[in-house]
N, C-alpha and C positions, 0 to 999 in steps of 0.2 A: 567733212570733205564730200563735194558731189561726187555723185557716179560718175560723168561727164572728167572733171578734172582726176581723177584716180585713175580713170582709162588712160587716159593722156602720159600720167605721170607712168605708167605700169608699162606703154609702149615705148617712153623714152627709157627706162630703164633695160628693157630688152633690150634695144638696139645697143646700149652702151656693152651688155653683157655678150651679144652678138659679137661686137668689134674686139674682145676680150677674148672672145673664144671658148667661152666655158667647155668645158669637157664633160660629159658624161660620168662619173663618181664608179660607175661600174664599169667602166671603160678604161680605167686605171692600171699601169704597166704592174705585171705580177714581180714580187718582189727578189724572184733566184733569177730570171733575167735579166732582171736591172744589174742584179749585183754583178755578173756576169758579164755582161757590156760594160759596167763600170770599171773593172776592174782592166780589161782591156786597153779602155782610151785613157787610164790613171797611167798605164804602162806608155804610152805613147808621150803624154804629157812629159815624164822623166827624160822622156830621151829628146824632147822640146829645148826642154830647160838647158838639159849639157851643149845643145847645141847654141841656140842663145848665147850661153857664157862663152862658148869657144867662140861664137864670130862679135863678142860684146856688143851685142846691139841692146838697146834700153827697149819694155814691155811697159804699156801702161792702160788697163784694162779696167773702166768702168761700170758699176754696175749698179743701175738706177730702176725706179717703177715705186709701185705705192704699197705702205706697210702690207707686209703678211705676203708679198707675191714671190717669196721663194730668193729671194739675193742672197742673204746670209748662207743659205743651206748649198748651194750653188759657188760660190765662195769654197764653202769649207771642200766641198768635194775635188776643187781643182786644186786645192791647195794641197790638202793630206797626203800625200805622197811624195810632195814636190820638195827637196832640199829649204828648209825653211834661211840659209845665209843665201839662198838666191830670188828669195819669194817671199813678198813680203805683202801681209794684207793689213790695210790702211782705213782705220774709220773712227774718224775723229766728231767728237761732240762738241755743242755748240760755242762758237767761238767767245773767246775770253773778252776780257771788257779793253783789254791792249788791242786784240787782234781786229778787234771792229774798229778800230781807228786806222787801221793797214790796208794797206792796196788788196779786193776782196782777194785776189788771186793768191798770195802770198803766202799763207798761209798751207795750199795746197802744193805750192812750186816746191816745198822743204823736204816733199815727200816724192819728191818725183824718181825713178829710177838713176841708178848708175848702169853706167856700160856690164853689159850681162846679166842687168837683172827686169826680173818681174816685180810689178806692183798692182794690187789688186786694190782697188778701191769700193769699200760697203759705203755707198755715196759720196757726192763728191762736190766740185762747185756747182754741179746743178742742184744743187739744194737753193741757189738764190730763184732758180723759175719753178721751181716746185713747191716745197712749205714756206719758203719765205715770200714766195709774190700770195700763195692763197692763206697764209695766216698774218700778213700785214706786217712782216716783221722786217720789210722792208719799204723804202718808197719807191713809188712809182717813178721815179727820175732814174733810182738805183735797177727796179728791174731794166727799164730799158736800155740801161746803157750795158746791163751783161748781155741783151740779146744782139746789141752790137758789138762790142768786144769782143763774144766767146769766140766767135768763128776764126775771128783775125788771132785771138789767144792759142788755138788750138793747131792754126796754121803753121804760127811760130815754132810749138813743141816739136813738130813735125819736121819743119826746115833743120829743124836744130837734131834731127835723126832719131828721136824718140817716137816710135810704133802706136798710136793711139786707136784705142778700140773700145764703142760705146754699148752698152745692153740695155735697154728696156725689158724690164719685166713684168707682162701683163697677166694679170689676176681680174675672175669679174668679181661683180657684186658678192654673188654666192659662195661663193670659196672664199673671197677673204673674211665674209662671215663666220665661215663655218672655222676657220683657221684663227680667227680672234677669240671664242666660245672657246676652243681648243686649250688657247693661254691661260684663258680666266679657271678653265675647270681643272689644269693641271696644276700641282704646288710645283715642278720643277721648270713649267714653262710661264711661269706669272709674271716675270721679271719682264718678259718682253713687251708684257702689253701696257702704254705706256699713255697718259690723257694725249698725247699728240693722234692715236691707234679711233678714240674715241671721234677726235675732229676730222677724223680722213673718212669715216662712216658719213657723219653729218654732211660732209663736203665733197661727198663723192662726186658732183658733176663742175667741182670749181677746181677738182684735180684735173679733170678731164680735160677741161677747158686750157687750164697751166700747160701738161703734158703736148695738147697741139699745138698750141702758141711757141713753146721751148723749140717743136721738132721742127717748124718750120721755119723760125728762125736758124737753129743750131744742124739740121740735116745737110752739110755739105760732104760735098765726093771728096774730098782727102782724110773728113773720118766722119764715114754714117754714120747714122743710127740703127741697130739693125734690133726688131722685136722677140721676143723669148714668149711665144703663149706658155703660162705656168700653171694651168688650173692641173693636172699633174704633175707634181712636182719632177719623180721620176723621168718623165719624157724631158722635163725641161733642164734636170740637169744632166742627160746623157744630149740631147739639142745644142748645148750651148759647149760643151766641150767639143764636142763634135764639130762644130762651125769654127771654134774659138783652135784649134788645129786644122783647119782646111784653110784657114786666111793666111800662110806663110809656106814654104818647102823647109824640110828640114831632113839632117840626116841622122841615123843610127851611130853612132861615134862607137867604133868598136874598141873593144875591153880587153884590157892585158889578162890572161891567164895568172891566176895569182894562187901559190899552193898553199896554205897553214903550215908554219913551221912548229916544229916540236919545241917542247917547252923545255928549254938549259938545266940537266940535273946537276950537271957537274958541281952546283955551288947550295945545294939543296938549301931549304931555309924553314923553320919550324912556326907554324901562321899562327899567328896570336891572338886573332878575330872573335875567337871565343871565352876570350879573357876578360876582364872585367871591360864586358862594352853594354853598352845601351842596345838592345832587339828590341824592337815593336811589339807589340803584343799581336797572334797569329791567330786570329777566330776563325781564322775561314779555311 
């Protein structure tokens, strides 16, 4: 490679990590803070949820960007708290050799909320402007006609009183490096890195390309797009709960006092649990 084309290539890569926002690595949220604000807006979240169910409005909450930029981990933290029969997280692999014959949408309509609940979605139908328009796994006829449809698709969900709300999650170069290295060097996180992890390195600027094409297309005012920088994960998942409860009012549903009642001796009963039953074995 020349000096001349390396420069070139070295400065588009900046800018791309620029518009990514890379963070600083020592600039990273210290970890009893985080937990501490986490735990806060985890408390707020619950009293989202009861609220939700009591006025039954349907939640459906998108969560897209490129491997390693923090969606799963982001996910699981709005989730863990939350009554899992009213929240419900949704990530489905690649469709069956039935389903590709189905209206593309179909698929993801089956999962859509009922009255009072949430749905979180670990990707979604934008998987057709994202790995499927940059790994060809679709045709050109088919992407274009999702960047025509979706908006009109998503209008509908919306007429029909379903809540939609989208997240971009951006990661630069650097950090999704460092977070893929991460996979390969752990045995308990190796599962995630996956050859699709391999072609999103190689393709880093034909994602880029997808990602703007999708938001210009798909960015209307009845459901943004709204961006999540993730090169800290921490900021990004206290950021995204944070906004993801400021897009609605909601109230505190107050609690009946409720006392423990004493346990019936009147009718005693002599517990047999230690008779011939199966215990685990207790190493620890």
């Amino acid at each position: 490679m020349s000096k001349r084309s390396k420069s070139k290539d070295d400065h588009a890569k900046k800018n791309d990590s620029d518009l990514d926002q890379e963070r600083d690595p020592r600039d990273r949220m210290k970890k009893k803070q985080y937990e501490k604000e986490l735990e806060r807006l985890q408390i707020e979240l619950v009293k989202a949820q009861e609220w939700i169910k009591k006025q039954g409005t349907g939640f459906v909450v998108l969560f897209e960007g490129r491997d390693g930029a923090g969606k799963g981990s982001t996910i699981k933290r709005i989730a863990e708290k939350m009554n899992p029969r009213g929240c419900r997280v949704v990530a489905l692999s690649k469709p069956s050799d039935v389903e590709q014959t189905q209206w593309y949408y179909q698929r993801y309509v089956a999962h859509l909320p009922s009255a009072g609940e949430i749905v979180l979605m670990d990707r979604s139908w934008y998987n057709r402007a994202g790995v499927e328009r940059v790994m060809d796994f679709c045709t050109d006829e088919q992407y274009q006609e999702f960047l025509r449809s979706t908006p009109e698709f998503e209008r509908m969900l919306i007429r029909s009183g379903i809540h939609l709300i989208k997240y971009w999650f951006s990661v630069s170069y650097e950090e999704q490096g460092r977070r893929f290295q991460k996979r390969l060097d752990q045995p308990d996180k190796r599962w995630k890195f996956s050859p699709m992890d391999i072609e999103a390195r190689k393709r880093w600027y034909d994602y880029s390309k997808a990602r703007d094409a999708m938001m210009a297309a798909t960015d209307i005012p009845e459901a943004p797009w709204y961006v999540v920088p993730s090169d800290d994960k921490r900021r990004a998942h206290l950021n995204c709960i944070s906004h993801l409860l400021s897009l609605g009012e909601y109230e505190d549903i107050p609690r009946k006092k409720i006392k423990l009642p004493k346990r019936d001796d009147d009718q005693p009963y002599e517990n047999n649990l230690r008779g011939e039953r199966r215990f685990i074995p207790q190493p620890y």
